[in-house]
C-alpha positions in Angstrom: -8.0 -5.1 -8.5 -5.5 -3.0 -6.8 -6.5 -2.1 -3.4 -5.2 0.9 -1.6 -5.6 1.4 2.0 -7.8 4.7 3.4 -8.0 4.4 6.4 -8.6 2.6 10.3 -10.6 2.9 13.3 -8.1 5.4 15.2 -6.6 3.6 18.2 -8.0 0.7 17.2 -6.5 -2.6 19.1 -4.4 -5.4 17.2 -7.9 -6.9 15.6 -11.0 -6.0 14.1 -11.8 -2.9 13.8 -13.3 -0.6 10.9 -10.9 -0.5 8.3 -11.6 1.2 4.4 -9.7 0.7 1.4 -10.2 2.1 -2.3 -10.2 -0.1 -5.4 -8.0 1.6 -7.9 -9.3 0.1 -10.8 -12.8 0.8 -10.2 -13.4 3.4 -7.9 -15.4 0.7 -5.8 -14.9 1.3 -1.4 -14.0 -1.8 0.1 -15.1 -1.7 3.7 -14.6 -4.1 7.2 -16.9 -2.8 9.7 -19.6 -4.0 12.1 -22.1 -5.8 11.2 -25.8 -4.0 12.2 -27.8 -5.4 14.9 -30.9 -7.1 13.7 -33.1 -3.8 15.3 -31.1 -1.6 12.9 -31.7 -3.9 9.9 -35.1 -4.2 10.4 -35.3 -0.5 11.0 -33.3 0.0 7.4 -36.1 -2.2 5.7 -39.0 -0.3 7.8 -37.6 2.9 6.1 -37.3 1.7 2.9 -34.8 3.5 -0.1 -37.0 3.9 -3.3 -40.6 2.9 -4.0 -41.2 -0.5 -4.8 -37.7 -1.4 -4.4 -37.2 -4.7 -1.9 -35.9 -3.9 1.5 -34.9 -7.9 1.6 -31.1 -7.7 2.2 -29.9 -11.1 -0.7 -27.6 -13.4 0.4 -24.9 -12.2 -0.9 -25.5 -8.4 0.6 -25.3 -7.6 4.3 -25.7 -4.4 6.5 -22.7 -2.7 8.4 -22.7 -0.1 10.4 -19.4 2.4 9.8 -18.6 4.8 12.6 -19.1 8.2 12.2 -15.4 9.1 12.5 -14.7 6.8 9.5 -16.4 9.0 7.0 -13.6 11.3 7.4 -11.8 8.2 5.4 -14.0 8.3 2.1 -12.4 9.9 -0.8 -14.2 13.3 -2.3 -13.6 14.1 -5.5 -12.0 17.6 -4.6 -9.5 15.2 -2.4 -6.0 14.7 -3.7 -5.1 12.9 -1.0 -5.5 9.8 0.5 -4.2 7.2 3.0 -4.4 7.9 6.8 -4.1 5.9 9.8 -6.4 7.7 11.7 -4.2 8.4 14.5 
């Protein structure tokens, strides 16, 4: 895995703060960011995805909630560049 950094909460203080970072190897989005309140996870499960697909959130799975000024972070595929610090 080689991680490469996106992109930060802008102005964020010293720690903890919404932070995004691209796997280089597998395209995967790596992603510290708040965790959802229990009304928004139960909303998520209320609204479901699919039919017939569990709105249980495993174990190993949580729920985050990503500010909307971080989308500007995630990578397009018409995007050549990336790495920002947001500020």
């Amino acid at each position: 895995m080689a991680l490469k950094f996106l992109g930060i909460y802008p102005n964020t203080p010293d720690d903890g703060s919404p932070t995004i970072w691209l796997d280089d190897v597998t395209g995967d989005l790596v992603i510290q960011s708040y965790k959802a309140d229990e009304a928004t996870v139960r909303e998520a499960q209320e609204v479901g995805s699919v039919p017939g697909h569990s709105t249980d959130v495993p174990d190993h799975e949580t729920v985050i909630r990503l500010p909307a000024n971080m989308l500007q972070f995630i990578p397009r595929p018409e995007d050549n560049t990336r790495g920002n610090s947001g500020s």
